[in-house]
C-alpha positions as CSV (number, residue, x, y, z in Angstrom):
1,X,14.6,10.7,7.0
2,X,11.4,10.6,4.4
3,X,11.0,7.7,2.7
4,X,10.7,9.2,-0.6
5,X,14.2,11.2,-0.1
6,X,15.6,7.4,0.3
7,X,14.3,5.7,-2.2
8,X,15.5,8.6,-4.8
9,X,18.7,8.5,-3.4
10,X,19.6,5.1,-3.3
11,X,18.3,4.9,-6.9
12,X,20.5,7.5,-7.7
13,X,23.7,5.9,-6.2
14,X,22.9,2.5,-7.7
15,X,22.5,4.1,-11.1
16,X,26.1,6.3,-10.2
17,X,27.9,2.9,-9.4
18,X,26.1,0.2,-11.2
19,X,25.3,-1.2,-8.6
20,X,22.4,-3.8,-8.2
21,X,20.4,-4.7,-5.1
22,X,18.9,-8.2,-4.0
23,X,16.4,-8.4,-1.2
24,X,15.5,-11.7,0.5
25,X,11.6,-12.4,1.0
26,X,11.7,-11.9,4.3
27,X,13.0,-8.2,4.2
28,X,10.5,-5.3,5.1
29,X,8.3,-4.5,2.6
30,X,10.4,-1.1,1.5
31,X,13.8,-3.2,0.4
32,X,11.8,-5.8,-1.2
33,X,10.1,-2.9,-3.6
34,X,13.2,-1.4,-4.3
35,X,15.1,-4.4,-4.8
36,X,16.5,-5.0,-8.4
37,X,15.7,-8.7,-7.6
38,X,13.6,-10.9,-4.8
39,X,14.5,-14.5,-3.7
40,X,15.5,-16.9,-1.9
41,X,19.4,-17.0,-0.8
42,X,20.8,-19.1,-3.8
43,X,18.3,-17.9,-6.5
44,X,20.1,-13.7,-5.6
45,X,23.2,-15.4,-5.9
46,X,22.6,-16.8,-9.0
47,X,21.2,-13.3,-10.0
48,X,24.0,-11.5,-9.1
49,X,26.2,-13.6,-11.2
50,X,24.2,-12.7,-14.2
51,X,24.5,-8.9,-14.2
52,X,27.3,-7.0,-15.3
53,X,27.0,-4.6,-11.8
54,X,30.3,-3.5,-10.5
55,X,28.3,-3.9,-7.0
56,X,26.1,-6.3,-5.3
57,X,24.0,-4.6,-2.1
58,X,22.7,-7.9,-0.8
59,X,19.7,-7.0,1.3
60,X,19.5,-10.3,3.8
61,X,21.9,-11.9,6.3
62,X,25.7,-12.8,6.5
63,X,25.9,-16.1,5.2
64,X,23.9,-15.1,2.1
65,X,26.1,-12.3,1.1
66,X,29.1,-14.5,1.7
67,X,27.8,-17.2,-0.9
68,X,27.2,-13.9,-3.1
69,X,30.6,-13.1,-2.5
70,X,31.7,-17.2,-3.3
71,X,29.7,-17.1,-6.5
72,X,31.3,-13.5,-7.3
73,X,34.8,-12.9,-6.5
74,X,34.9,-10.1,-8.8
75,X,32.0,-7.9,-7.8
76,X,32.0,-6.1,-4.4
77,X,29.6,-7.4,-2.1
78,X,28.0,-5.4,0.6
79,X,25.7,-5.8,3.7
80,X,23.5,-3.2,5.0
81,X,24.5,-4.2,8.5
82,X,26.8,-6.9,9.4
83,X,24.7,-7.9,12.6
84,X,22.5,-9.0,10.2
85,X,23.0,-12.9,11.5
86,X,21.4,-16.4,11.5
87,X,20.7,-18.6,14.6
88,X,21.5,-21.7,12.0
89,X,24.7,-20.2,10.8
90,X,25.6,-19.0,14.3
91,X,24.4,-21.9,16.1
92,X,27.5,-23.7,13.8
93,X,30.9,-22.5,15.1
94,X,33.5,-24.0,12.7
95,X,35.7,-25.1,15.3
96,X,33.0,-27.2,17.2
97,X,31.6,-28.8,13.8
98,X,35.6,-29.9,13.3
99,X,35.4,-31.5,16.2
100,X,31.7,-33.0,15.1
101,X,33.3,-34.2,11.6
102,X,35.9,-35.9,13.1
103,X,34.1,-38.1,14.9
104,X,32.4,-39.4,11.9
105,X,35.2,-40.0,9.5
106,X,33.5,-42.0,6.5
107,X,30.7,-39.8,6.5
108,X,29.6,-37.7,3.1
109,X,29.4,-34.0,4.4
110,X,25.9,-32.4,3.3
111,X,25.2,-28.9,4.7
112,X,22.2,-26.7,4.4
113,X,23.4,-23.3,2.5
114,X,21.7,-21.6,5.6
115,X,26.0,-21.9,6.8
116,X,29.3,-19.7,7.3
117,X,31.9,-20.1,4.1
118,X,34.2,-21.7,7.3
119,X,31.3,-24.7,7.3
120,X,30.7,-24.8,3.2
121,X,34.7,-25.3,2.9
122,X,34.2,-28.8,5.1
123,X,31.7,-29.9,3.2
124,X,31.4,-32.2,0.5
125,X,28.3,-30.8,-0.8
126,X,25.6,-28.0,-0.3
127,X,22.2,-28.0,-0.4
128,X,19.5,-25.5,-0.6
129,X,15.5,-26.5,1.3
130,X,14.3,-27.1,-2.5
131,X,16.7,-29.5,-3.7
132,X,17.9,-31.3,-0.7
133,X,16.2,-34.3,-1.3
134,X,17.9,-34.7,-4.2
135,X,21.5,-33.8,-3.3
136,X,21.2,-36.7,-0.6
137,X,19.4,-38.9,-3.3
138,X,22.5,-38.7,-5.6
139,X,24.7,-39.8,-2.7
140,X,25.4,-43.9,-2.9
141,X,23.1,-46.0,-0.8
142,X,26.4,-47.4,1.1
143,X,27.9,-43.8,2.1
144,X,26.8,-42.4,5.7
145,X,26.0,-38.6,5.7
146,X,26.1,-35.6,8.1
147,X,23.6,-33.1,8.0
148,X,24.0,-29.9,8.8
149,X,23.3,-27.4,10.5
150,X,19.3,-27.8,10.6
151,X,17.7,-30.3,12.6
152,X,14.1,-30.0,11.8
153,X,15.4,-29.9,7.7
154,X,17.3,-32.9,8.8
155,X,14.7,-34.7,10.0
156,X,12.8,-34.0,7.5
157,X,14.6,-35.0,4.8
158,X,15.0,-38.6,7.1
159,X,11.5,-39.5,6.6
160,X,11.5,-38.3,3.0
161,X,15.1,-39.8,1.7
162,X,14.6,-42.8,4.1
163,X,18.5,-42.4,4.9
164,X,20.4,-42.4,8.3
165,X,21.3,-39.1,8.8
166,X,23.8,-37.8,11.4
167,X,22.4,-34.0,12.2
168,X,23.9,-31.5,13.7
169,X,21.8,-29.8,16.4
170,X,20.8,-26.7,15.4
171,X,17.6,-24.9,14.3
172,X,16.4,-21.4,13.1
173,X,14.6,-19.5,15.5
174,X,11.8,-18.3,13.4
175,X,10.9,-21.9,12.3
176,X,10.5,-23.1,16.1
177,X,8.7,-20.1,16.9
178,X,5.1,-21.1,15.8
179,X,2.4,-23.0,18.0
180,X,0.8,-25.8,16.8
181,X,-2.7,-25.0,19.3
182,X,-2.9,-21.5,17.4
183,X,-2.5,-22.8,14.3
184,X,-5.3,-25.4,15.0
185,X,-7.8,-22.6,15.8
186,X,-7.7,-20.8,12.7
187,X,-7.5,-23.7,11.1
188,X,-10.9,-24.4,12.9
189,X,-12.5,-21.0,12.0
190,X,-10.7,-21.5,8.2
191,X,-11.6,-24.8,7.3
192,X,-11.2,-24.8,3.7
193,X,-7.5,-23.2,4.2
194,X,-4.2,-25.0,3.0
195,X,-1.5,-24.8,5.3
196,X,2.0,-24.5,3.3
197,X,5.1,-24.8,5.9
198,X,8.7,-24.5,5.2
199,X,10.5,-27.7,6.3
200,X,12.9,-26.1,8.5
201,X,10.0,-25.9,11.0
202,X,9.1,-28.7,13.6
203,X,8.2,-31.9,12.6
204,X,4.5,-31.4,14.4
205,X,3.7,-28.7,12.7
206,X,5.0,-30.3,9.2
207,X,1.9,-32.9,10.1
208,X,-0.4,-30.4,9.5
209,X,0.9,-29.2,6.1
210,X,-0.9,-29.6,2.7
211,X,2.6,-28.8,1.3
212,X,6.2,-28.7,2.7
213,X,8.7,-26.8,0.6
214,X,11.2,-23.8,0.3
215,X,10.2,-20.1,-0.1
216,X,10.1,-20.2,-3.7
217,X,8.1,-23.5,-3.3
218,X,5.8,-22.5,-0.8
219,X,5.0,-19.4,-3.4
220,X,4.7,-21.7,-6.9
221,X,1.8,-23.8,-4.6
222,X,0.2,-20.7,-3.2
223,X,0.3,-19.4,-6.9
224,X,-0.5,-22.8,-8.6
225,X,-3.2,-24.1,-6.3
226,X,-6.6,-23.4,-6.7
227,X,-7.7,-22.9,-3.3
228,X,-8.7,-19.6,-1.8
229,X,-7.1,-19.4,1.6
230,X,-3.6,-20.3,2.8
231,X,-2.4,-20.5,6.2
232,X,1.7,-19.7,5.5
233,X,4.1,-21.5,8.0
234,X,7.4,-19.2,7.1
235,X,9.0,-16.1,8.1
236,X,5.5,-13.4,7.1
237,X,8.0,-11.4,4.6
238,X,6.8,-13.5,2.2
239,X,3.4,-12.4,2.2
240,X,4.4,-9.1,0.5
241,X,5.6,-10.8,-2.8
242,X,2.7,-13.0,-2.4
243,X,0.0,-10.5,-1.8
244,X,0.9,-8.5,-5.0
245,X,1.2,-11.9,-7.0
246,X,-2.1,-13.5,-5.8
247,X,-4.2,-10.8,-4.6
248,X,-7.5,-12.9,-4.8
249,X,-6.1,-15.1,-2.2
250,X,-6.4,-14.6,1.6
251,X,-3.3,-15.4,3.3
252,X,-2.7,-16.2,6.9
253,X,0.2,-15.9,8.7
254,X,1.0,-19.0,10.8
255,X,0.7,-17.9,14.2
256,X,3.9,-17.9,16.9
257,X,4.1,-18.9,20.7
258,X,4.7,-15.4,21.0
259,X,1.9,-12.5,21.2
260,X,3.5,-10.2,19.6
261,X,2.0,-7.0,17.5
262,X,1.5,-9.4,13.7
263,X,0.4,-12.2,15.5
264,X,3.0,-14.5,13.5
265,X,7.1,-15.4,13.2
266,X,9.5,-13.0,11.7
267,X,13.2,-13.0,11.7
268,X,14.6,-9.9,13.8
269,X,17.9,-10.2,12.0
270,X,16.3,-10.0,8.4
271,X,14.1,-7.1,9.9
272,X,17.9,-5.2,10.9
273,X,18.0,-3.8,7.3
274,X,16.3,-0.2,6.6
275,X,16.5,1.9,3.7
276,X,18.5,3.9,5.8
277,X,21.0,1.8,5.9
278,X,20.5,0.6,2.2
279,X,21.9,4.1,1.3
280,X,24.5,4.3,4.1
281,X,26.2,1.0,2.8
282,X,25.8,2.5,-0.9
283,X,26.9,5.5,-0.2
284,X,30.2,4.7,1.5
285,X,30.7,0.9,-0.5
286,X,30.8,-0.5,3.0
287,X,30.4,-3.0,5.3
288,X,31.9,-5.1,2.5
289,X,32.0,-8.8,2.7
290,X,35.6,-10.2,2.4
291,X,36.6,-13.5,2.2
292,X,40.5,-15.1,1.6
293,X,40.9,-16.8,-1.8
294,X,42.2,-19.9,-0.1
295,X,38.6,-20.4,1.8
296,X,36.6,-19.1,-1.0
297,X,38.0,-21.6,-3.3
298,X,37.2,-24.4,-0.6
299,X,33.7,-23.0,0.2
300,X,33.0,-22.5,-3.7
301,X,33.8,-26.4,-4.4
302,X,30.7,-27.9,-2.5
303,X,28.3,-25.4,-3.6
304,X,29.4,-26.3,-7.4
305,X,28.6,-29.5,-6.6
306,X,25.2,-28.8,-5.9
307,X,24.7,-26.4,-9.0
308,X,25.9,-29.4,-10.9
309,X,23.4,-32.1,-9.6
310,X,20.5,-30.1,-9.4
């Protein structure tokens, strides 16, 4: 179908039922343009709760239209594709991590939002990769803490919060996906570079960052700093927003085991959305994210929590 055809069309539908769409940064390059809004998971959220829109298309994975849906029980929410999914949030079955809680029964609760509603609602708080140092910073020295489900963030946040953390053993697929020896020769032939990672990747290469942060914080760095060359250890979806806002900079993907045709890491369940499906899911209002009150209610309790503290 030509791309213009979409793009006037989907326009046309949003305007017909005020509706308003929110791409993550790692969408392709077409939903992020057409996107009302770009951001990270909890920053659309928070967007969507803003706007008056009788319809939220959220442009991403599950879990992030089902905290869209948490934070806006009044607004239909929609997915382009439902097998839009998340090796975290998948790698967390809610009946295992039951199990998992139980054995840990004076434990504090902390789960990355990267999570199903079914996880939020046994959690005691939420956390997001930009302020998870300081959710676990407001919890009492004397209180023991799961971590969930993100391993390398967990471990992370061990070293930084100096805390005992119980984690859960799971990890995103795109963060474990980049090689440390490739990174090290364009490093080598880009000496001058600044290599930003997101701290959901592995602790070795963390080590080599300049700066560890979220999306949003890896951009403010790239946009903030004054040198000329970044090497970008995230999901390369990001580049787009970044390319556009810093076009003076040169910036490198981080490279992946894999040799694949961009020579970096990208998330094959963010790349499931198309504009053809963009306008399918407008057109007919569906899939549509449901969720019972009774575990929306539970879900929505940790992630005010967080909201409140940070």
């Amino acid at each position: 179908m030509d791309k213009q055809f979409l793009i006037r069309e989907i326009n046309r539908l949003k305007q017909q039922k005020n509706a308003v769409i929110l791409a993550h940064y790692y969408q392709n390059e077409d939903i992020q343009d057409i996107a009302d809004f770009v951001g990270d998971s909890l920053e659309l959220s928070k967007k969507a709760q803003a706007t008056n829109a009788d319809v939220i298309v959220f442009a991403g994975v599950h879990f992030m239209a089902e905290t869209a849906k948490i934070l806006n029980p009044s607004k239909k929410v929609l997915l382009p594709d439902l097998k839009a999914g998340c090796s975290l949030a998948d790698g967390c079955d809610p009946k295992d991590f039951k199990i998992f809680k139980e054995k840990y029964p004076d434990h504090v609760v902390v789960t990355y939002i990267n999570c199903s509603a079914e996880i939020k609602a046994m959690s005691d708080l939420v956390c997001t990769s930009s302020n998870a140092k300081k959710i676990i910073g407001s919890i009492p020295q004397n209180k023991k803490i799961i971590f969930a489900p993100d391993q390398n963030l967990g471990n992370y946040l061990k070293k930084e919060t100096q805390r005992d953390l119980v984690l859960w053993e799971g990890s995103c697929v795109v963060h474990e996906a980049f090689s440390l020896n490739k990174l090290i020769e364009i490093y080598i032939k880009n000496p001058t570079a600044k290599i930003a990672a997101h701290p959901e990747s592995e602790s070795h290469i963390l080590k080599t960052a300049h700066y560890i942060g979220s999306t949003s914080g890896i951009i403010n760095f790239i946009k903030t700093d004054p040198t000329s060359v970044f090497i970008v250890a995230t999901e390369a979806g990001i580049l787009h927003q970044l390319s556009k806002t810093v076009p003076d900079k040169t910036l490198i993907p981080a490279p992946s085991t894999e040799d694949n045709s961009c020579a970096c890491s990208e998330c094959a369940f963010m790349k499931i959305n198309t504009l053809e499906k963009l306008l399918q899911c407008l057109s007919n209002e569906s899939p549509e994210i449901k969720i019972s009150e009774s575990l929306r209610v539970k879900a929505l309790q940790p992630i005010e929590r967080m909201l409140e503290l940070s």
